[in-house]
C-alpha positions as CSV (number, residue, x, y, z in Angstrom):
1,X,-7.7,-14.2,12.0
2,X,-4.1,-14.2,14.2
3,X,-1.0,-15.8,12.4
4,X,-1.3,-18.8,14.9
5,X,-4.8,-19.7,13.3
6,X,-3.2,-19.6,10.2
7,X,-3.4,-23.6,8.2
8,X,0.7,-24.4,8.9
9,X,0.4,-26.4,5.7
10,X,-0.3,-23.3,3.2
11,X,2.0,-21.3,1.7
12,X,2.4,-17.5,0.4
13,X,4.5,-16.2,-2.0
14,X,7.4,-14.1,-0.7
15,X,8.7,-13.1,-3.8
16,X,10.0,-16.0,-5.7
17,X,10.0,-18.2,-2.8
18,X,7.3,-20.5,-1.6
19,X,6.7,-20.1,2.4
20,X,4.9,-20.9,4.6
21,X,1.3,-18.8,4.8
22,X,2.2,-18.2,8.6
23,X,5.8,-17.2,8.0
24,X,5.4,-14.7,5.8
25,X,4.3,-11.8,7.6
26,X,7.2,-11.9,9.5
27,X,9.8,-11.7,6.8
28,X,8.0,-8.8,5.3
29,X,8.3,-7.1,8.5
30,X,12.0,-7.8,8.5
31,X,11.9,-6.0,5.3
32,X,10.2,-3.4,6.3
33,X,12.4,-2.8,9.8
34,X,15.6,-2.8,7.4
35,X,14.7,0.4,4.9
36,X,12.2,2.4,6.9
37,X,14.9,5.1,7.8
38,X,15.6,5.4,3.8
39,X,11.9,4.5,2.2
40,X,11.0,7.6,1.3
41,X,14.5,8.4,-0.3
42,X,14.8,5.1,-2.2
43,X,11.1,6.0,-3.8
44,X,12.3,9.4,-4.7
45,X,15.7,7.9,-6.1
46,X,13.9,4.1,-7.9
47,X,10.7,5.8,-9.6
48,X,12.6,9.3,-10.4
49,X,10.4,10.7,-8.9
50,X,7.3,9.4,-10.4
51,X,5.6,8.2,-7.0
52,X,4.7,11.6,-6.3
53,X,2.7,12.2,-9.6
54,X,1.3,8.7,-9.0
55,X,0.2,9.8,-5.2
56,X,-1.2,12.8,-6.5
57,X,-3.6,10.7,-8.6
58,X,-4.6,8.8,-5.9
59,X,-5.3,11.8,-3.1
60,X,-7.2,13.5,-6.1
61,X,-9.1,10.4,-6.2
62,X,-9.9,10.6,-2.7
63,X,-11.2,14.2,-3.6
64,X,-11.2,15.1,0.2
65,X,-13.6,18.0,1.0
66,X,-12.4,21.5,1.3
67,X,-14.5,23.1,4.4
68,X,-15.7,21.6,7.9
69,X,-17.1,19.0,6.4
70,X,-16.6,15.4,8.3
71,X,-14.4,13.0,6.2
72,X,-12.7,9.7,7.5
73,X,-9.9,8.3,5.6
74,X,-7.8,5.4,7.0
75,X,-4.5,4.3,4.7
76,X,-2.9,1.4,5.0
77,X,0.4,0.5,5.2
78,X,1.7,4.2,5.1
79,X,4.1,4.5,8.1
80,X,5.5,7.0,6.9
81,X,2.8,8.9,6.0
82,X,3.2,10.1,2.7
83,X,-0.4,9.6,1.5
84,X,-2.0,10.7,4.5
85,X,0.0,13.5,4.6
86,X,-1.0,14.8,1.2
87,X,-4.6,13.8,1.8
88,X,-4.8,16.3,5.0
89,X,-3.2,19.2,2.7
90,X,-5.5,18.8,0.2
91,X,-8.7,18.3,2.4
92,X,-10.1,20.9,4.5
93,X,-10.5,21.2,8.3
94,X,-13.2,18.1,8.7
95,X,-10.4,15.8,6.5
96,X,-9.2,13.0,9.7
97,X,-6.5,10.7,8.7
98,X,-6.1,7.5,10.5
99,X,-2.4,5.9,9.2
100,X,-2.3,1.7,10.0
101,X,0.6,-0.3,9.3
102,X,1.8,-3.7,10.8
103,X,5.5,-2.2,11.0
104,X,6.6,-0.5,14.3
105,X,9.7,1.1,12.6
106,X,7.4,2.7,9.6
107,X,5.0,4.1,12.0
108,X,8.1,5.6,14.2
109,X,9.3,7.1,11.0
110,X,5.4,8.5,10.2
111,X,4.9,10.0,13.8
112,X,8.2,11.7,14.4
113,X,7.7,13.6,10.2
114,X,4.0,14.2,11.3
115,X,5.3,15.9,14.5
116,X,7.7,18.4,12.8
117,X,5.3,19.1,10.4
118,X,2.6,20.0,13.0
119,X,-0.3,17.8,11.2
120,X,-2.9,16.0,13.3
121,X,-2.5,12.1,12.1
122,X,-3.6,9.2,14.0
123,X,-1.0,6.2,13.5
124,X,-2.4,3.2,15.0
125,X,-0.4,-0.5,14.9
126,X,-2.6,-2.4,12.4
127,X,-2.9,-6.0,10.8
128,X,-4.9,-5.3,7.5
129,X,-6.0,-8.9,7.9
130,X,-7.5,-8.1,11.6
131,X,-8.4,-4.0,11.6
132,X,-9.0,-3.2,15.4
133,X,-11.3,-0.6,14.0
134,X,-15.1,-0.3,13.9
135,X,-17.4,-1.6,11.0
136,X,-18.3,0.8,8.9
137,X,-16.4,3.6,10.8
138,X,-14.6,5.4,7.0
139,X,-15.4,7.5,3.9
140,X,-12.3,6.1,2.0
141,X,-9.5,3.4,2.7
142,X,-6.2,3.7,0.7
143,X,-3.2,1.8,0.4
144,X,-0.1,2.7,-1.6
145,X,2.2,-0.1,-2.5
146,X,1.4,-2.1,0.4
147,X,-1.2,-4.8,-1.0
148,X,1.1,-6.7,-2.7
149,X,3.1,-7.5,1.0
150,X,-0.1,-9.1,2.9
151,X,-0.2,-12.5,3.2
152,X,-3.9,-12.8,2.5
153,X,-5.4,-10.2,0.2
154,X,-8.5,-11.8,-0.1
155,X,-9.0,-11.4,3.8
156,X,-7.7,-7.8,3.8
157,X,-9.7,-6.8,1.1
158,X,-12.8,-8.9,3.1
159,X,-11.5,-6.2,6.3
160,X,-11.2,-2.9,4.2
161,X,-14.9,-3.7,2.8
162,X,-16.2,-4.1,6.4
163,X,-15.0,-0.6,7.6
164,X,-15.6,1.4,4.8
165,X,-19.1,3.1,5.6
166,X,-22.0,2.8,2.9
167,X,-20.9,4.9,-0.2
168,X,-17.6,4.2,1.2
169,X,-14.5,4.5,-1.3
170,X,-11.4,2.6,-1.5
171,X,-8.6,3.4,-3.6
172,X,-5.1,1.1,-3.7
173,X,-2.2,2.3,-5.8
174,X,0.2,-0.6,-6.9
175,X,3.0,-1.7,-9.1
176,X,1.0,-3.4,-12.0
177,X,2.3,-5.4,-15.7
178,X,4.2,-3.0,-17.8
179,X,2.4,-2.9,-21.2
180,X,4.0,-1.4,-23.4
181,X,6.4,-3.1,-26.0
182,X,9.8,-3.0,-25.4
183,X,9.5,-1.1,-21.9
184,X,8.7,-4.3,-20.4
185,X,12.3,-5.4,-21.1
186,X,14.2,-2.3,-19.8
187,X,11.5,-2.0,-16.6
188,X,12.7,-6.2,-16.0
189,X,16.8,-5.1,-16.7
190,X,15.9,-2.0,-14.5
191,X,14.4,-3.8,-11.7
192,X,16.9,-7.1,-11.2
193,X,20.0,-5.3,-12.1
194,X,19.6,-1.8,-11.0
195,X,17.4,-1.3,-8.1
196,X,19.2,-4.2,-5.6
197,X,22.2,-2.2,-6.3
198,X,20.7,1.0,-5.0
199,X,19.3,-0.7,-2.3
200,X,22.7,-1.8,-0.9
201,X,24.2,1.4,-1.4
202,X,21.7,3.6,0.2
203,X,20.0,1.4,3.2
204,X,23.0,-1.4,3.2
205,X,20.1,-4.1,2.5
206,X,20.2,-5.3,-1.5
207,X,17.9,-8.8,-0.5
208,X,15.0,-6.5,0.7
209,X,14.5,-4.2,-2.4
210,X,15.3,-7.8,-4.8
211,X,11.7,-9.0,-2.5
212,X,10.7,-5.7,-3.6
213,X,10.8,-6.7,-6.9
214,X,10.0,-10.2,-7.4
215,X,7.0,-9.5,-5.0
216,X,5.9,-7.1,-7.9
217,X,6.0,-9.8,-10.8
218,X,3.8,-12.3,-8.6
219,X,1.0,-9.2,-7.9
220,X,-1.9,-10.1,-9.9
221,X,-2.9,-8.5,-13.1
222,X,-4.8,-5.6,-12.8
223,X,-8.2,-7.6,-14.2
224,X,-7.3,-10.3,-11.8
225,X,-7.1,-8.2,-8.2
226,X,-10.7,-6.5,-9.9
227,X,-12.1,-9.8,-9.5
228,X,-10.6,-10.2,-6.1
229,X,-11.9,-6.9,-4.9
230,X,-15.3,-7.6,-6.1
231,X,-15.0,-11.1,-4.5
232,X,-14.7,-9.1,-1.4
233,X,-18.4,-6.9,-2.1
234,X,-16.6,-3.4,-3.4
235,X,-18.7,-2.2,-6.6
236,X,-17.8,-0.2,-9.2
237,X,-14.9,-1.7,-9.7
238,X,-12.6,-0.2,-11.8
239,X,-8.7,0.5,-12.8
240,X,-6.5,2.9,-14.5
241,X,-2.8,2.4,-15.0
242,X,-0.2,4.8,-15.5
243,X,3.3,4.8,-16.9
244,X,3.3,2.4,-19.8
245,X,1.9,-0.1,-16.9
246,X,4.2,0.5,-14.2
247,X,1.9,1.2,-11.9
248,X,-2.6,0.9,-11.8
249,X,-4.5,3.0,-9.4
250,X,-7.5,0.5,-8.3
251,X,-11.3,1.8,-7.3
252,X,-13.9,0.5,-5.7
253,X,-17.0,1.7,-3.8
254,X,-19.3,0.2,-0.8
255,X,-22.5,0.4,-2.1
């Protein structure tokens, strides 16, 4: 469905703020434009680190197979390509990476790393809410700290289930609810106090990485985005999270 079909009188969260449903798209992209250049250094220097361990886990999960082998994956809002460029390295010859992402200057910053490093990545210009792809037409669908920015998750959960092929799998890694006593309260003094900070003095833009933020506290708990994906027809639903409850890697087949 295109923003313009959108009901003008619903709204989305965008972080904190109520706006309109239509609207919000817009402003994440605006985000998005603003830190591309830096987002892969700003997840190195805000997690310490930790999003590679936590990318490993979800390529593992993947489990791309070594050999000739035929093996689709498309990953979703990874302009940059960071997941899909782990997934090639770790698959063999028949491993095909398609990257979509709604943001022109993430996929700019995906395409010219992919270049230098010589791998053969398809990075298409993609609404998760509208995939201009074929039904059933991938082995796996991924997104990395992406579903939390789309307007509609139900309806991009509705799109990822369509192209995933029978026996499909699809795998989202996302900031989840810290659960572990006392950690919750340094992770909340770590996140509003510390991370805007860094955000101004690396890419110049503190409001984007305080959206960043508040756009984590209004994800849904992991149980709750289970019942969403299995809303949406995935099966063997399932979640895992990591860190104390930093972060849950999601999982769900087409069956």
């Amino acid at each position: 469905m295109s923003r313009s079909t959108v009901n003008a009188s619903s709204e989305a969260d965008f972080g904190f703020r109520k706006v309109p449903l239509g609207d919000k798209q817009a402003l994440v992209d605006d985000v998005f434009h603003s830190v591309a250049r830096r987002y892969d250094l700003m997840n190195d220097l805000l997690s310490g680190g930790l999003h590679r361990p936590w990318k490993e886990a979800l390529v593992t999960a993947i489990n791309p197979p070594k050999g000739d082998r035929a093996f689709s994956v498309l990953d979703l809002a990874g302009g940059t390509g960071d997941v899909a460029f782990r997934t090639i390295e770790r698959g063999g010859s028949g491993t095909r990476v398609t990257v979509g992402d709604i943001n022109t200057e993430m996929l700019a910053v995906g395409r010219e790393r992919a270049a230098k490093l010589g791998h053969d990545i398809d990075f298409i210009e993609a609404n998760a809410e509208a995939l201009p792809l074929p039904d059933k037409s991938f082995d796996a669908v991924t997104i990395a700290f992406g579903i939390r920015n789309v307007p509609r998750i139900d309806v991009a959960l509705a799109e990822i289930h369509r192209v995933l092929r029978i026996g499909g799998h699809f795998l989202c890694l996302e900031f989840s609810s810290v659960d572990v006593p006392g950690l919750d309260r340094l992770y909340d003094l770590y996140s509003f106090n510390v991370i805007p900070r860094v955000g101004r003095a690396v890419t110049g833009d503190a409001e984007a990485y305080r959206y960043l933020v508040e756009s984590i506290r209004k994800f849904p708990r992991p149980e709750q985005f289970a019942a969403m994906m299995r809303a949406a027809g995935l099966r063997r639903v399932s979640f895992e999270t990591m860190t104390g409850g930093v972060v849950a890697l999601h999982s769900g087949w087409r069956l």
